[in-house]
N, CA, C and O atoms as a MOPAC input file, in Angstrom:
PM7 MOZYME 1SCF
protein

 N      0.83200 1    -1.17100 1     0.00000 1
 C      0.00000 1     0.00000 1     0.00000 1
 C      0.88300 1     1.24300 1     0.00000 1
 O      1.91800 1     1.33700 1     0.65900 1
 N      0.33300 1     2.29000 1    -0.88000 1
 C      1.24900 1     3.54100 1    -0.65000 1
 C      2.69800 1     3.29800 1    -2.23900 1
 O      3.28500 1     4.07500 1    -2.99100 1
 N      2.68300 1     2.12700 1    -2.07900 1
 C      3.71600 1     2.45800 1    -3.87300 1
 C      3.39600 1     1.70900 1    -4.99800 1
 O      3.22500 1     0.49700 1    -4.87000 1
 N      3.32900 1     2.04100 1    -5.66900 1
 C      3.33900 1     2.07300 1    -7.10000 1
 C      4.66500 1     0.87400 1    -8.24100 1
 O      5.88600 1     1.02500 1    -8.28200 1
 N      4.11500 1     0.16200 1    -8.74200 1
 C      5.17000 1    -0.77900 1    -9.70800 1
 C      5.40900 1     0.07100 1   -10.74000 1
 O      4.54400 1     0.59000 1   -11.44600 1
 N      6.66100 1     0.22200 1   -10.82900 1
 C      7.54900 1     0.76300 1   -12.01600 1
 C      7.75500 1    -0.07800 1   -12.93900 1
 O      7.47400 1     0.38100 1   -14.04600 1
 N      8.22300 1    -1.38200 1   -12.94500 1
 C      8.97400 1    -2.00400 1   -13.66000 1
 C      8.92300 1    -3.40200 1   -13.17700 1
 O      8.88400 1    -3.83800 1   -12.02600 1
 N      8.93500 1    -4.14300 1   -14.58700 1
 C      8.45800 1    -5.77200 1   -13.65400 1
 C      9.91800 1    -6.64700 1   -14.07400 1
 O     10.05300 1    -6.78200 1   -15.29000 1
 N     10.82200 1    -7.14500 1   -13.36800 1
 C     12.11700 1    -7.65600 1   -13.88800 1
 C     12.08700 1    -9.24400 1   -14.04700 1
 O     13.12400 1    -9.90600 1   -14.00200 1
 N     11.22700 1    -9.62800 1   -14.17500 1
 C     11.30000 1   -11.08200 1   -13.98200 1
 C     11.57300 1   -11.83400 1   -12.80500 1
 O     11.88000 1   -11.27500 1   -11.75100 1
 N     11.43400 1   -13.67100 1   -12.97900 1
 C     10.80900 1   -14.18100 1   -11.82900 1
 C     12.58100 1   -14.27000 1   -11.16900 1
 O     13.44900 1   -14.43000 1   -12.02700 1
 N     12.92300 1   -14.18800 1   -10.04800 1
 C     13.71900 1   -14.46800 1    -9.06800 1
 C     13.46000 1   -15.85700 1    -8.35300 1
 O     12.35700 1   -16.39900 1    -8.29300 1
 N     14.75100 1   -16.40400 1    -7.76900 1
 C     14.66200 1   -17.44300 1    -6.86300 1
 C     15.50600 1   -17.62500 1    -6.03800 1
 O     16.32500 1   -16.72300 1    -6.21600 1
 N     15.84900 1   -18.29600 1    -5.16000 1
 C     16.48300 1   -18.95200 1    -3.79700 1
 C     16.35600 1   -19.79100 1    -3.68100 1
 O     15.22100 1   -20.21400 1    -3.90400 1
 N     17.70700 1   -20.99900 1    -3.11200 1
 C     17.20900 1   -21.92000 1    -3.44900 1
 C     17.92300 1   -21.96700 1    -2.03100 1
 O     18.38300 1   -20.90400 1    -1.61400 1
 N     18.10800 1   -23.58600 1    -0.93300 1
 C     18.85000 1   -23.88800 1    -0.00400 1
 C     18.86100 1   -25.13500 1     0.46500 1
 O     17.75700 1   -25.41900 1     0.92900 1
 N     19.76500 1   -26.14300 1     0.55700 1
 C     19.34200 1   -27.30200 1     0.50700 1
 C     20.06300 1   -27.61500 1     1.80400 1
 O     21.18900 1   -27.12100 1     1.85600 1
 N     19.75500 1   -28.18600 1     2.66800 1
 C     20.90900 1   -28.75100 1     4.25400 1
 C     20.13600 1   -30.92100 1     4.54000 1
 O     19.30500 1   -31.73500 1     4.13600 1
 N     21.20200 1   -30.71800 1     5.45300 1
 C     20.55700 1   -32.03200 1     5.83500 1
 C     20.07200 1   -31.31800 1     7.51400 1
 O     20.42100 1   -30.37100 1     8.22000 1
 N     19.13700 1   -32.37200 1     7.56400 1
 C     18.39400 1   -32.77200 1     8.84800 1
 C     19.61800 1   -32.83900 1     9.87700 1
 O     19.47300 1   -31.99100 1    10.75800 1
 N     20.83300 1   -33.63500 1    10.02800 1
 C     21.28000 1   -33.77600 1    11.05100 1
 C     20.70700 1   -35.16000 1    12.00000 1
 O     19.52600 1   -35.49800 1    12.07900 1
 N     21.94800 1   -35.88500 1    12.72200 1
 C     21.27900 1   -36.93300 1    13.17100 1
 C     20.44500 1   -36.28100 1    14.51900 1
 O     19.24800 1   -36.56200 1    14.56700 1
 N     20.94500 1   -35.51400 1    15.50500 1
 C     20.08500 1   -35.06100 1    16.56700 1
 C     18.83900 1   -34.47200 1    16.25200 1
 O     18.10000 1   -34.23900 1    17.20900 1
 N     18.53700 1   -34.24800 1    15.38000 1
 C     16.92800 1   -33.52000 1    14.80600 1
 C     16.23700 1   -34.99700 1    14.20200 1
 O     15.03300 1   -35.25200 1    14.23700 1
 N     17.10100 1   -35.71700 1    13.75300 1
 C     16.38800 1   -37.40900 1    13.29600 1
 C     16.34700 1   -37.80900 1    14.68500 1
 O     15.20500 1   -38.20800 1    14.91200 1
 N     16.65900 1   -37.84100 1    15.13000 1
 C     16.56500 1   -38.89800 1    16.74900 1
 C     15.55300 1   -38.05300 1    17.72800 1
 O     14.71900 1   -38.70800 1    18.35400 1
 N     15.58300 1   -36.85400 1    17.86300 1
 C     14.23700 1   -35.67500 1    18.90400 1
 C     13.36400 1   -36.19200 1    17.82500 1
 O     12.76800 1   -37.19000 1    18.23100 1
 N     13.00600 1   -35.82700 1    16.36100 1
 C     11.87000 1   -36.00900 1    15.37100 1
 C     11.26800 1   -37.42300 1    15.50900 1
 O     10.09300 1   -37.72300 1    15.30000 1
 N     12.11500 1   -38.11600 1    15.83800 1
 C     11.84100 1   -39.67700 1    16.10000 1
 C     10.57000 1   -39.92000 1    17.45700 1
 O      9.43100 1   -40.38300 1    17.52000 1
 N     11.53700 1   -39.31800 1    18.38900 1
 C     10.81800 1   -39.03600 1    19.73300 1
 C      9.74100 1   -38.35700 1    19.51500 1
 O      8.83100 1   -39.11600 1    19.18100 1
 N      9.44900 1   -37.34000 1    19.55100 1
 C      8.03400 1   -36.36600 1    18.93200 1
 C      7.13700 1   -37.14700 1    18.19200 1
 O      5.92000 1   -37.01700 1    18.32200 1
 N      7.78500 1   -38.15600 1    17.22700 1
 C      6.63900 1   -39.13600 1    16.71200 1
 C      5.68200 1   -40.09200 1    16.95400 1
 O      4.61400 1   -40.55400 1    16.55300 1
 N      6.90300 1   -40.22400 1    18.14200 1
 C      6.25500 1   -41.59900 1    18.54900 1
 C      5.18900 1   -41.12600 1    19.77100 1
 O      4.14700 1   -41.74300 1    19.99300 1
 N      5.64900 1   -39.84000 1    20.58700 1
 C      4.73800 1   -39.34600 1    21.71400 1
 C      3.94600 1   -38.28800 1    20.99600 1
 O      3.73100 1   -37.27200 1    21.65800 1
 N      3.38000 1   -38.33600 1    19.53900 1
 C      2.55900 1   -37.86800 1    19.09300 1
 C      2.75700 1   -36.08100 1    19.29700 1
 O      1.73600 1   -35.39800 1    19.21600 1
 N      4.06000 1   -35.41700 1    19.55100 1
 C      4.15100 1   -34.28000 1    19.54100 1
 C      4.95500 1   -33.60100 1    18.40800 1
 O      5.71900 1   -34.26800 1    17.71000 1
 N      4.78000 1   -32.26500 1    18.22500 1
 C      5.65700 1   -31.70900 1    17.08000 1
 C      6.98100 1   -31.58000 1    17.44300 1
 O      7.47600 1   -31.83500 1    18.54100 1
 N      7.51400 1   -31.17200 1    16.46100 1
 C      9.46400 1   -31.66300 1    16.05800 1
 C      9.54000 1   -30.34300 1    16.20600 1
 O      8.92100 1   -29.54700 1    15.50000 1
 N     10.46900 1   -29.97300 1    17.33500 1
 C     11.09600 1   -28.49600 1    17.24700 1
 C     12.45700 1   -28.30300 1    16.35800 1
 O     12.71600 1   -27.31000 1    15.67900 1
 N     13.24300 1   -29.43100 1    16.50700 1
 C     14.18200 1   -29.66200 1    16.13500 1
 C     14.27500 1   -29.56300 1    14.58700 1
 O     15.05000 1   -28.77200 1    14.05000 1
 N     13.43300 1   -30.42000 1    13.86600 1
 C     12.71000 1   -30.13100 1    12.43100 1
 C     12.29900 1   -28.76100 1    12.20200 1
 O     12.50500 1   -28.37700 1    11.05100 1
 N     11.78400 1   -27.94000 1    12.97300 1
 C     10.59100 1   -26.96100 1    12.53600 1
 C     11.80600 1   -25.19200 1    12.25700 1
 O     11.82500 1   -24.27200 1    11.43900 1
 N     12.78600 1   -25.66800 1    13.76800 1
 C     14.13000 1   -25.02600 1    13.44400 1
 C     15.05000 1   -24.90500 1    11.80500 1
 O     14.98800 1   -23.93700 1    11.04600 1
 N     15.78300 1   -26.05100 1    11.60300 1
 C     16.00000 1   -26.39700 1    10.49100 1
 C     14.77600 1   -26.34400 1     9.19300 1
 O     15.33600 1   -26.34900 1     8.09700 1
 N     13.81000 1   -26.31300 1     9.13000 1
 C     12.95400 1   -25.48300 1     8.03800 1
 C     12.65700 1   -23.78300 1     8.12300 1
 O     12.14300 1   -23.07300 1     7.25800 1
 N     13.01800 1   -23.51100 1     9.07800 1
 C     13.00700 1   -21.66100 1     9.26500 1
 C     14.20100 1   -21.58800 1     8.88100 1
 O     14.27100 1   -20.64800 1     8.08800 1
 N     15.53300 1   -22.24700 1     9.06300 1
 C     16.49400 1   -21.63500 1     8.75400 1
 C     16.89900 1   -21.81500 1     7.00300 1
 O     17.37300 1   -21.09300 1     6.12500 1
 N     16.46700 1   -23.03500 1     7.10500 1
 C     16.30700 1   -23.19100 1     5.04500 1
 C     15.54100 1   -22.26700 1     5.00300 1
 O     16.28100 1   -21.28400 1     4.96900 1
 N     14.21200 1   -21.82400 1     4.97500 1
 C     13.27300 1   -20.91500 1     4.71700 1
 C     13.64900 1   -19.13600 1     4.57900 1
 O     12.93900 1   -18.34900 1     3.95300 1
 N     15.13000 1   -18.70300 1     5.44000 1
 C     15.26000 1   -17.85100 1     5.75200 1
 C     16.32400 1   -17.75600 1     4.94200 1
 O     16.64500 1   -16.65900 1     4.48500 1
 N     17.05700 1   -18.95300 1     4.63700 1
 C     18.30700 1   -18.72700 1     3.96500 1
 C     17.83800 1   -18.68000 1     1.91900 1
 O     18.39700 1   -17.99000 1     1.06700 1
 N     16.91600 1   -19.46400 1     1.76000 1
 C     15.89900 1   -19.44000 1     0.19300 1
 C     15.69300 1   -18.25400 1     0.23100 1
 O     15.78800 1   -17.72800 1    -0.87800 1
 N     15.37300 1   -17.38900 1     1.28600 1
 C     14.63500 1   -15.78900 1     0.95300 1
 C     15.90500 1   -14.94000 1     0.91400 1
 O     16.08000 1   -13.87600 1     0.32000 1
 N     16.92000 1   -15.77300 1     1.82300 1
 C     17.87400 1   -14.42900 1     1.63000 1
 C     18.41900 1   -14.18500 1    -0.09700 1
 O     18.42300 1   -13.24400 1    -0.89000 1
 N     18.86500 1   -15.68000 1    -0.10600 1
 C     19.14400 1   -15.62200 1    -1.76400 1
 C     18.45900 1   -15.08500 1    -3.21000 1
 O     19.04300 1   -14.60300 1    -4.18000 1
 N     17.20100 1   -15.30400 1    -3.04100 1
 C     16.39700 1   -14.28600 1    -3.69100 1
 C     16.26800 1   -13.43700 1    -3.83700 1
 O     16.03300 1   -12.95500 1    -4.94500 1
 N     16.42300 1   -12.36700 1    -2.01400 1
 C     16.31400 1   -11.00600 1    -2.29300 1
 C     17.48400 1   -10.38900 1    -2.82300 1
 O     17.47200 1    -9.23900 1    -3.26200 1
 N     18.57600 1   -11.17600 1    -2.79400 1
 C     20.05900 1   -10.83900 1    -3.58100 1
 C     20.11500 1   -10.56600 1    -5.22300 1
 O     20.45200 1    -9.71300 1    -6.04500 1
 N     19.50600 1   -11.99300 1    -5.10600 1
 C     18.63400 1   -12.25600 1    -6.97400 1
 C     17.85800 1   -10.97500 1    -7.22300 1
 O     18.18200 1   -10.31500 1    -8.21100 1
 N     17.19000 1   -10.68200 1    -6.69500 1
 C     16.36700 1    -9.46500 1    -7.17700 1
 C     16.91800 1    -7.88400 1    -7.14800 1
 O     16.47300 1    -7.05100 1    -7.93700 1
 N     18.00700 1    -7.54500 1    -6.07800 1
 C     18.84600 1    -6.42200 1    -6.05600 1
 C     19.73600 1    -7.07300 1    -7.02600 1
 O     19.18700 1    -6.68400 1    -8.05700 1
 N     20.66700 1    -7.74700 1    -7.39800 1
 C     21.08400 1    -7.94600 1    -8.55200 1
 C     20.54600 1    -7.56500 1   -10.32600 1
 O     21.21800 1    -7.15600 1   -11.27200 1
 N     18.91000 1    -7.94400 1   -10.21800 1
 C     17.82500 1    -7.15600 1   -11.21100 1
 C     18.11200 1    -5.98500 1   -10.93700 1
 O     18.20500 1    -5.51100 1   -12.06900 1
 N     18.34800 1    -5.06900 1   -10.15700 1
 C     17.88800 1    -4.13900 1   -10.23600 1
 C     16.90300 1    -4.18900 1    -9.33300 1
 O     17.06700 1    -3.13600 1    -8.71800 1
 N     15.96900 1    -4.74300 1    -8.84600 1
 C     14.59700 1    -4.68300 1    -8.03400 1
 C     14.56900 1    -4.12200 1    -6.79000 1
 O     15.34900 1    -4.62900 1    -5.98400 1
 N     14.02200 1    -3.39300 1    -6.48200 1
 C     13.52600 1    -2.71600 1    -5.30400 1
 C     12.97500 1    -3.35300 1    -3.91500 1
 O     13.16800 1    -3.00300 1    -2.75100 1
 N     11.94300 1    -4.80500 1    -4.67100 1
 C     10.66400 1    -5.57600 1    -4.24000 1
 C     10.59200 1    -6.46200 1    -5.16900 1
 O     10.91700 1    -6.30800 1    -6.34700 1
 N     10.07300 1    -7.61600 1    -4.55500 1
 C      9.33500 1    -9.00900 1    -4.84100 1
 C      8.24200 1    -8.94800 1    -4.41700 1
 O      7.92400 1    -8.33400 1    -3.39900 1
 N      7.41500 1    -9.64900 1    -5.22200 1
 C      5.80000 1    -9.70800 1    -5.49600 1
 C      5.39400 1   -11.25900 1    -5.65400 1
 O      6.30100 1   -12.01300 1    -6.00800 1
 N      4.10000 1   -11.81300 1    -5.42200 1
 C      3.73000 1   -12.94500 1    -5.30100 1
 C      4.96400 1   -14.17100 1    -4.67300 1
 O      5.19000 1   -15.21300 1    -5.28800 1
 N      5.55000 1   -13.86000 1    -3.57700 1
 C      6.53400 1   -14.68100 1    -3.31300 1
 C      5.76900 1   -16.03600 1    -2.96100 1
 O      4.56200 1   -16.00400 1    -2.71900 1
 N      6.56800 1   -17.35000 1    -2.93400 1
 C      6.04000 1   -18.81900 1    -2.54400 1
 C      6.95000 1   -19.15700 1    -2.35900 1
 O      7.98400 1   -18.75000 1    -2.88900 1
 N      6.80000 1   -20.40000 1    -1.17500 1
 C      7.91700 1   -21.28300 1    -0.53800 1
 C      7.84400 1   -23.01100 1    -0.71900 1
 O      7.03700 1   -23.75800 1    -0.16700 1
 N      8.62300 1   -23.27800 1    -1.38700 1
 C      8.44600 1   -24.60500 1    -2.03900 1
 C      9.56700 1   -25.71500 1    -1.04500 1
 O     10.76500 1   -25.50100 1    -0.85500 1
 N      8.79800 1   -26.85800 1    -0.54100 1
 C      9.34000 1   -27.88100 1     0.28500 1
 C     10.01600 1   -28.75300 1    -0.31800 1
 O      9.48200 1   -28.78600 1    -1.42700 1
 N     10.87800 1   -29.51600 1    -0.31800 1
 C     11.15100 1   -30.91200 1    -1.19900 1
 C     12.42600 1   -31.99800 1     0.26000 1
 O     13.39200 1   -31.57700 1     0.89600 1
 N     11.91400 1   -33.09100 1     0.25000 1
 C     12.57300 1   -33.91900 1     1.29300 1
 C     13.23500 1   -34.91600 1     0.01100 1
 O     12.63300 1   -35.46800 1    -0.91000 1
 N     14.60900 1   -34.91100 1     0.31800 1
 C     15.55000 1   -36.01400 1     0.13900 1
 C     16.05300 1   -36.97900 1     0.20300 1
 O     16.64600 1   -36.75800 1     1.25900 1
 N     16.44100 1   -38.27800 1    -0.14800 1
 C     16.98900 1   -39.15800 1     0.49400 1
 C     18.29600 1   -38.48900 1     1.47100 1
 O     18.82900 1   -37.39400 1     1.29300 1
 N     18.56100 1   -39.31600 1     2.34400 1
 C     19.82300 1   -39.11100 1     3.27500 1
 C     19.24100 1   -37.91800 1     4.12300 1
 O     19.95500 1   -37.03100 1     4.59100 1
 N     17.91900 1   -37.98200 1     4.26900 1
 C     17.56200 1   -36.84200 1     5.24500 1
 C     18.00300 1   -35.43600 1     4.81500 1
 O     18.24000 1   -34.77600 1     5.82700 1
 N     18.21900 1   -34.67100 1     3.58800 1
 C     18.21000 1   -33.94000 1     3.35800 1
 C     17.01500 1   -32.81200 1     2.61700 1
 O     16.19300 1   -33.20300 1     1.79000 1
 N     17.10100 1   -31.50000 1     3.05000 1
 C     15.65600 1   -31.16300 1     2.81800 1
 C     15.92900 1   -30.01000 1     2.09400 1
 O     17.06400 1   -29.55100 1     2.22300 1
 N     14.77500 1   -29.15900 1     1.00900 1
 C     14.93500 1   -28.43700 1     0.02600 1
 C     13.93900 1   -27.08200 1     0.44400 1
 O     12.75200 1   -27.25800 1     0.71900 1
 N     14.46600 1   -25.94400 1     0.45400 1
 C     13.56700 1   -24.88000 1     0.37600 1
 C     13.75100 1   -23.99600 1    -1.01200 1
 O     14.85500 1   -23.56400 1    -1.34300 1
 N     12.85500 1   -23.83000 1    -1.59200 1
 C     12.83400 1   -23.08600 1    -2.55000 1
 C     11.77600 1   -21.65900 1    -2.79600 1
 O     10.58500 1   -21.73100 1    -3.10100 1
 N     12.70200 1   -20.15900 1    -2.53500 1
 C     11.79000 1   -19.04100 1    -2.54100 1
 C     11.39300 1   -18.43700 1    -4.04100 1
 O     12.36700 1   -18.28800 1    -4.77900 1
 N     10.40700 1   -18.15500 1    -4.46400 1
 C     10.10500 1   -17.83800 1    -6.10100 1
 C      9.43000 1   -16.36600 1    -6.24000 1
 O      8.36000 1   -16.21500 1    -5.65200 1
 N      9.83200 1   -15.53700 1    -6.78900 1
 C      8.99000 1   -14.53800 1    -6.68400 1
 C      9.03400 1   -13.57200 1    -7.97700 1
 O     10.13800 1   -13.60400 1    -8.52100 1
 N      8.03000 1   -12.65900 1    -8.64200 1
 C      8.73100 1   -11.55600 1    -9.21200 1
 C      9.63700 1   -10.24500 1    -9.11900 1
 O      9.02100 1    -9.33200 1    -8.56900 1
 N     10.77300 1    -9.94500 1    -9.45900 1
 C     11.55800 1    -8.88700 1    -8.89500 1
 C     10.53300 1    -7.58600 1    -9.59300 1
 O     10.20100 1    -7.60700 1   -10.77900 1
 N     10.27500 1    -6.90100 1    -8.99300 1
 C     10.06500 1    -5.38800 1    -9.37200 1
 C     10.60500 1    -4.53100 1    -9.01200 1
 O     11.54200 1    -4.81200 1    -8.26600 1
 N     10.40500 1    -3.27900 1    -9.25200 1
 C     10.69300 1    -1.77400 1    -9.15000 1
 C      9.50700 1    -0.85300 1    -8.64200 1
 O      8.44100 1    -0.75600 1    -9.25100 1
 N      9.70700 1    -0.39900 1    -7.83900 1
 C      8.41500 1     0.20700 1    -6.74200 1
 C      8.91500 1     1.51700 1    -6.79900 1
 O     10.05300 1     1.77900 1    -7.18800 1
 N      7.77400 1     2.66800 1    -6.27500 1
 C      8.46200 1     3.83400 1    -6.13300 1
 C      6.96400 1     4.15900 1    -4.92000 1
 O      5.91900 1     3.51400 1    -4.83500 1
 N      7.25300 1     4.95600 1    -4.40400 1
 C      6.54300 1     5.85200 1    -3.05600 1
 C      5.46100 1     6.35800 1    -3.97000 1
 O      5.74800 1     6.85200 1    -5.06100 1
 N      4.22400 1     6.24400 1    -3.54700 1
 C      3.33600 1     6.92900 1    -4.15500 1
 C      3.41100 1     8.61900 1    -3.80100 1
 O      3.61000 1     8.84600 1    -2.60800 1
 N      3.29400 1     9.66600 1    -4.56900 1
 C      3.14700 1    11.13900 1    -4.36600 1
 C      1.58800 1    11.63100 1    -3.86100 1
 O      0.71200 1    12.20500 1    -4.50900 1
 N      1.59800 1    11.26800 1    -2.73800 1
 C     -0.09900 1    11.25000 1    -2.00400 1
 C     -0.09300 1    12.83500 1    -2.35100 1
 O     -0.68000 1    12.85500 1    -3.43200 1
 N      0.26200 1    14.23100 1    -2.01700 1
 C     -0.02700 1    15.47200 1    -2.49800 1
 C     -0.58400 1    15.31200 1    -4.16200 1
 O     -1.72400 1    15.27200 1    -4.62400 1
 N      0.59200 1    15.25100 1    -4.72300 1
 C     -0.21100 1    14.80100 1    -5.97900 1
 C     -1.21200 1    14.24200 1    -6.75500 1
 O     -1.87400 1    14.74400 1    -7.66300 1
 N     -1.23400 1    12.93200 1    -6.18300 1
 C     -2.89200 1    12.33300 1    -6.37700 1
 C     -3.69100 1    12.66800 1    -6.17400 1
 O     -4.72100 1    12.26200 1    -6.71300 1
 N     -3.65100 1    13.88800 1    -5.00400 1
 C     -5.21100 1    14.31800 1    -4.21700 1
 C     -5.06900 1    15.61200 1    -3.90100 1
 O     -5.49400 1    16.07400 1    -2.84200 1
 N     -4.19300 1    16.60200 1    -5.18200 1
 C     -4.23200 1    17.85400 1    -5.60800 1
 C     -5.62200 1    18.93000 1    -5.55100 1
 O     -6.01600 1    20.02600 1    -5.15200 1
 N     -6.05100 1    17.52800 1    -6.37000 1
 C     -7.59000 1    18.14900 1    -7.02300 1
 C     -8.68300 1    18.33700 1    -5.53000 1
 O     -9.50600 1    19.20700 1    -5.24500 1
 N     -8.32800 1    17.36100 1    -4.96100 1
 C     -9.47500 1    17.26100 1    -3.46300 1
 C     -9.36200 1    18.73200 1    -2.39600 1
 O    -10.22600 1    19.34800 1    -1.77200 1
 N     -7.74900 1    18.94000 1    -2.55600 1
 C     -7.15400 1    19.93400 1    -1.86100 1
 C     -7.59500 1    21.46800 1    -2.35600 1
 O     -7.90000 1    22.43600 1    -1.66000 1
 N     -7.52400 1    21.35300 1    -3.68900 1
 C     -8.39200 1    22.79700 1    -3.89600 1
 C     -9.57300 1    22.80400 1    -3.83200 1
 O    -10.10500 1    23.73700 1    -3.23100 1
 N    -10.40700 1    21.73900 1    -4.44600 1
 C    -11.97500 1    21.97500 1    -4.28400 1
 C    -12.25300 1    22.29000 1    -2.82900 1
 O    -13.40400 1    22.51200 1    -2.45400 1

């Protein structure tokens, strides 16, 4: 809200791939079996998750881009316990909307 697309640079991505780790397989194990959630897991997907976005927003200042638009976060699990985050988005060019300007006309009437 408040800016305006200049320029649309095409789609950007991030990608980040890690393994699980055996101590996050062995707590995830535990959590399964006592029917509770995996902190240990849920850690290691924020940090893929965080590290896919960082790479993207690099990808997109590299465009030129200001901002990403319609971003999505794509999962993928591996053999050998390794896991996939993938961030996708369009890079754009944004600018500050000129609120005086737009509503010139309101101001004199």
């Amino acid at each position: 809200d408040g800016y305006e697309i200049q320029n649309y640079l095409g789609l950007v991505s991030g990608e980040v791939v890690m393994g699980t780790g055996f101590l996050s397989e062995f707590t995830a194990g535990v959590s399964d079996f006592f029917g509770a959630t995996s902190d240990s897991f849920a850690n290691k997907m924020e940090l893929a998750k965080q590290g896919a976005e960082k790479r993207m927003l690099k990808n997109s200042i590299i465009k030129g881009g200001n901002a990403i638009i319609g971003v999505t976060f794509n999962c993928i699990t591996f053999s050998n316990n390794m896991i996939a985050v993938s961030a996708n988005g369009t890079s754009v060019v944004i600018r500050k909307r000129d609120w005086l300007k737009e509503n010139a006309m309101a101001i004199v009437c």
